[in-house]
C-alpha positions in Angstrom: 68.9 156.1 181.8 67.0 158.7 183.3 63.7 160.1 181.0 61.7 162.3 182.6 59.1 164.4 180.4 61.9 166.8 179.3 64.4 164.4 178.4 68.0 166.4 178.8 70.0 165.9 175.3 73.4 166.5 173.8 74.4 167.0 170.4 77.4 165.3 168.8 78.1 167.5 165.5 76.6 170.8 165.0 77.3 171.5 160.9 74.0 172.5 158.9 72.3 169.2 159.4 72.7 168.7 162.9 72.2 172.5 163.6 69.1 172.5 161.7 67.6 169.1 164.4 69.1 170.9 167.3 66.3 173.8 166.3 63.8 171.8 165.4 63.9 170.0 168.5 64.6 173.3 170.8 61.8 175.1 168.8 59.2 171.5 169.7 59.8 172.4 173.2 60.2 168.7 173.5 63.9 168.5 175.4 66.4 170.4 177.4 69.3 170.5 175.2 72.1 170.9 177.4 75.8 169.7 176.0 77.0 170.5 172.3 80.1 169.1 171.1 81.8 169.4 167.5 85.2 169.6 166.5 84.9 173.1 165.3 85.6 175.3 167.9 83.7 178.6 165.9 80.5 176.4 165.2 80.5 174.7 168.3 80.4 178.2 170.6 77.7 179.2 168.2 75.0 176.7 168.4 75.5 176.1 172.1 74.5 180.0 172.1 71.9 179.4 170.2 70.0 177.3 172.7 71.9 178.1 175.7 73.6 174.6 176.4 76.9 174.2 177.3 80.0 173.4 175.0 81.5 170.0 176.2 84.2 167.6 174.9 82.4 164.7 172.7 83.9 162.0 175.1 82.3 163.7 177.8 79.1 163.9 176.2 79.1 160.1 174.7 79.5 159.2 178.1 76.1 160.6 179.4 78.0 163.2 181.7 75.8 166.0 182.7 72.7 163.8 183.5 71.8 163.8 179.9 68.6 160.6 178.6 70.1 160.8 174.8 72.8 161.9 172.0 71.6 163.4 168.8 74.7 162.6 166.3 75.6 164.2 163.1 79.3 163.4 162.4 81.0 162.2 159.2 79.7 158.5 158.7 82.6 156.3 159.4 82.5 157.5 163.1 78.2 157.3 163.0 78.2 153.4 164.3 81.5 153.9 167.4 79.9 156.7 168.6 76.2 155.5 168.4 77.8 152.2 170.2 79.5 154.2 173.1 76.6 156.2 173.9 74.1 153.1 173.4 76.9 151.2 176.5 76.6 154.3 178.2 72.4 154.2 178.9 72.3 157.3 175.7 69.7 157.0 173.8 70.3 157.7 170.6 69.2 159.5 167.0 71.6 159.3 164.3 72.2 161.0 161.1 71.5 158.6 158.3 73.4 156.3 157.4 73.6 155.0 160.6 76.8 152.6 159.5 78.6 151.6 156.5 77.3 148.4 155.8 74.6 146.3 157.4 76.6 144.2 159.5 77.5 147.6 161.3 74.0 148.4 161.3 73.2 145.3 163.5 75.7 145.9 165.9 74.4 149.2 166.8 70.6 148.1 167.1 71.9 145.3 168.8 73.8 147.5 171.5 70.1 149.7 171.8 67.9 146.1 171.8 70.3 145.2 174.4 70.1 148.3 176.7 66.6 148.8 175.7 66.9 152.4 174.4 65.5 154.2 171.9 67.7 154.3 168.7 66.4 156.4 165.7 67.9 157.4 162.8 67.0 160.7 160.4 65.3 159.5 157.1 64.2 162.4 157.0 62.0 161.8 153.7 59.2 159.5 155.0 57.6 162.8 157.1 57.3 164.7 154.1 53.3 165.9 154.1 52.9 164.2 150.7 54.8 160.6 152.0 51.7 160.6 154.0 49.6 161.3 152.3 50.8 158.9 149.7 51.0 155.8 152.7 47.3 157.0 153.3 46.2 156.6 149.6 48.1 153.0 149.3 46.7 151.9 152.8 43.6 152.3 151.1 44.3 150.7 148.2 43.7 153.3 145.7 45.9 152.5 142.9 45.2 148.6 143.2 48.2 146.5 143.2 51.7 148.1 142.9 53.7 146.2 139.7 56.7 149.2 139.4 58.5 151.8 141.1 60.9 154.7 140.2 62.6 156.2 142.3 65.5 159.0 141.7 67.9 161.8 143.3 70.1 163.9 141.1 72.8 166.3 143.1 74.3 168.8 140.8 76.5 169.9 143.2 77.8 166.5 145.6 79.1 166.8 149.0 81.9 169.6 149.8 84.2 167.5 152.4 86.9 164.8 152.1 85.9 161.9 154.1 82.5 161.5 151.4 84.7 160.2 148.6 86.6 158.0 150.6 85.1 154.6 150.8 86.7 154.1 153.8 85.1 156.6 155.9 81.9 157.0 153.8 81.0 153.2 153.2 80.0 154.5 149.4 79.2 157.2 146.7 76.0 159.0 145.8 74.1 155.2 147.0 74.6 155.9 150.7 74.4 159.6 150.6 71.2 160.1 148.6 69.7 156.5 147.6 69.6 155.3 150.9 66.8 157.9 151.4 64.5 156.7 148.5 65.5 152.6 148.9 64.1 153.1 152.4 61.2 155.5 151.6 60.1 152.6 148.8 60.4 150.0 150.9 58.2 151.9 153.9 55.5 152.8 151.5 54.9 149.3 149.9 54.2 147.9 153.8 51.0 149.3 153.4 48.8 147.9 154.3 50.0 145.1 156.1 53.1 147.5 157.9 55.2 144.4 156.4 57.9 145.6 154.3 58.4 143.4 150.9 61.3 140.7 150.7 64.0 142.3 148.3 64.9 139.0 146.3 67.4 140.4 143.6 69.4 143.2 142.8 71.3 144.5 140.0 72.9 147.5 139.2 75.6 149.5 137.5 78.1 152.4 139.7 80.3 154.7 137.7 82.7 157.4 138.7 83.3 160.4 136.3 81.8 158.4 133.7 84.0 155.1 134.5 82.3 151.6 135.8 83.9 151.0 139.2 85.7 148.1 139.4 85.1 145.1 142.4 87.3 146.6 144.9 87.3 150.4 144.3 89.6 153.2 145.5 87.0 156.0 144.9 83.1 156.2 145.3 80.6 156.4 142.7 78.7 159.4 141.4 76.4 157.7 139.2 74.3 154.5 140.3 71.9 152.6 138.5 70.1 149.6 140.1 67.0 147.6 139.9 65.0 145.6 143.2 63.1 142.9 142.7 60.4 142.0 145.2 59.1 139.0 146.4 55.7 140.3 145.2 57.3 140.6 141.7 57.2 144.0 141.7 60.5 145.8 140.3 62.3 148.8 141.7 64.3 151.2 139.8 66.6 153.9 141.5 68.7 156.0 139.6 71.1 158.4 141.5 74.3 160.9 141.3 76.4 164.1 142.3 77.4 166.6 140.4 74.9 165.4 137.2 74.6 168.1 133.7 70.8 167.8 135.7 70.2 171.5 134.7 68.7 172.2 137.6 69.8 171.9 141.7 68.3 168.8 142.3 66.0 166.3 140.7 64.1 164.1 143.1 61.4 161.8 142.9 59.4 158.6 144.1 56.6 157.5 141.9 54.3 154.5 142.6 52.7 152.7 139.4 49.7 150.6 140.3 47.0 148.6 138.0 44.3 151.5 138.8 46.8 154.7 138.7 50.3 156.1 140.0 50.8 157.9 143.1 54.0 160.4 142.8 56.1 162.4 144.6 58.7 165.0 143.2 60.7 168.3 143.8 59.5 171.5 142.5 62.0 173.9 140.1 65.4 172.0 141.5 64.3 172.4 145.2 66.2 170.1 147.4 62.9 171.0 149.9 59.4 171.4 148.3 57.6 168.6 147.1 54.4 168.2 145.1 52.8 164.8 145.7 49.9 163.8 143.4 47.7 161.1 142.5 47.5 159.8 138.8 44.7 158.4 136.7 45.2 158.5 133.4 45.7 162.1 132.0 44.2 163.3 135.0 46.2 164.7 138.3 44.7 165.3 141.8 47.5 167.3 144.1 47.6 165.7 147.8 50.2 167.7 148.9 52.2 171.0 148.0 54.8 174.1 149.6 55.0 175.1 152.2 55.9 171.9 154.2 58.3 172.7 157.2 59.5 169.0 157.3 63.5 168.6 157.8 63.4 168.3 161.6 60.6 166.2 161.9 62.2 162.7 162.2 64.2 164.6 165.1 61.6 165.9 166.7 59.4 162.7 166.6 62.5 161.2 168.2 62.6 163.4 171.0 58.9 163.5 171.7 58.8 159.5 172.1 62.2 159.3 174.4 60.1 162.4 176.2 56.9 159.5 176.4 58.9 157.2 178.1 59.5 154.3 175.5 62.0 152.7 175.3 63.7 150.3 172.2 61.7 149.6 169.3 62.2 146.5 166.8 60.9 148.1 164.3 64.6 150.1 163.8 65.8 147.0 162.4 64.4 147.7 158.9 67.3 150.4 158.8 69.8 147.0 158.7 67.6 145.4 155.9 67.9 149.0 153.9 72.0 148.6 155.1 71.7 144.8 153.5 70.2 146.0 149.7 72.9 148.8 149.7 75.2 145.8 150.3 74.1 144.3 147.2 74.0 146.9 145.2 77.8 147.8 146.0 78.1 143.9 145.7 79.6 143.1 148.8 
């Protein structure tokens, strides 16, 4: 692979997501993006405009052809591992839409193809560059609401995804867990590493998955749009999550992440249905200190951060293996 200090990129999958990286990235000044590929031929001429690369076939640009140092991929998920694989053989480095597989065991095989050719593999959870996630890390580095005993954690969609392939298990690997929990599992699991940067052991999990009101049987045919589940940690702390599409939420969206500790609470949640302003605050009894609030610009960041380390030179990074343990309690709570 070839990095010099404007690494040249191509993008695999240009819809709102993967448009919206593209121009965060282009916007950084970090990269040269150079190839787009997508199977819309409309969207595709569009967003290569947009930046001035060059439409190519996504073979072509899996394959590293026009000198590029790394694929940014935002495709439906069944296709997120194969294509993250073939560029990974191919000296690509890599950033992936989450979820980076289906199941864990994918999971491994593609940080196992970047620990192998010693690239740089990132995927967007997106959620842990929010302002107020770090400002939240900073306050529990620092121990300021003693020890952690409880977490919520929740993500309401009143609306659920508009394509096919998300309610086929098949192709999606799950419901409303994979789509939306897979953010707040992850962001919980990041945040309790402070101080140490160890994430807790995740030593049971429970949980409940419905569709249209229905429990889901062992072996489903459809995915969830309700989920309920609890983590246990090895520091016998308990996680709750709590997620959907297409909830009576009376609002867009309700998300939130809140932290319960002996000496106070640390929380994080969205303002009037927003699916992108956060308020985070700190909790002491009745009282409420804001840490963070709109406007916060923070979408593209995990992108962006990406790009600006493949732009510094480094190479693979162990630490991308905590996306296979998030893969593994996603496992469990679908019960496979």
């Amino acid at each position: 692979m070839r990095v010099t200090t404007r690494p040249r990129l191509g993008f695999l999958g240009v819809g709102w997501i993967g448009r919206n990286r593209m121009e965060a990235i282009a916007a950084a000044g970090v990269a040269d993006i150079v190839g787009v590929a997508d199977a819309s031929a409309d969207v595709v001429a569009d967003a290569a405009r947009a930046v001035g690369a060059e439409v190519v076939d996504a073979p072509d640009l899996l394959a590293g052809r026009g000198d590029l140092d790394g694929v940014v991929i935002a495709t439906p998920s069944a296709l997120h591992a194969e294509q993250s694989i073939t560029a990974l053989h191919n000296g690509l480095a890599v950033f992936c839409q989450k979820p980076l597989a289906r199941s864990a065991a994918e999971s491994a095989d593609v940080v196992e193809a970047a620990r192998t050719g010693d690239l740089l593999l990132g995927v967007d959870l997106s959620y842990r560059h929010l302002a107020g996630v770090s400002a939240i890390r900073d306050l529990l580095a620092a121990g300021a609401i003693g020890d952690v005993y409880a977490v919520e954690l929740v993500f309401h969609n009143a609306y659920g995804p508009d394509k096919p392939w998300f309610v086929d298990p098949a192709q999606s690997g799950g419901g409303c867990v994979i789509n939306l929990g897979i953010h707040l599992v992850d962001l919980a699991l990041d945040l309790l590493a402070a101080p140490t940067g160890d994430r807790p052991k995740v030593e049971d999990v429970t949980s409940r998955l419905f569709a249209k009101g229905a429990p889901l049987p062992p072996e489903p045919t459809v995915v969830e749009d309700y989920a309920v589940a609890r983590l246990d940690l090895a520091s016998g702390a308990a996680v709750s999550l709590t997620c959907s599409w297409f909830l009576h939420a009376g609002q867009d969206a309700v998300i939130g992440a809140t932290l319960h500790g002996t000496d106070g609470s640390l929380a994080l949640h969205n303002v009037d249905g927003s699916f992108y302003d956060f308020v985070a605050t700190h909790n002491t009894g009745t009282s409420q200190r804001v840490l963070a609030q709109p406007p916060d610009e923070w979408g593209g960041r995990a992108a962006v951060a990406w790009a600006t380390r493949l732009a510094a030179g480094e190479r693979y990074d162990a630490s991308i293996a905590e996306v296979v343990d998030v893969a593994a309690v996603l496992d469990r709570i679908y019960g496979r």
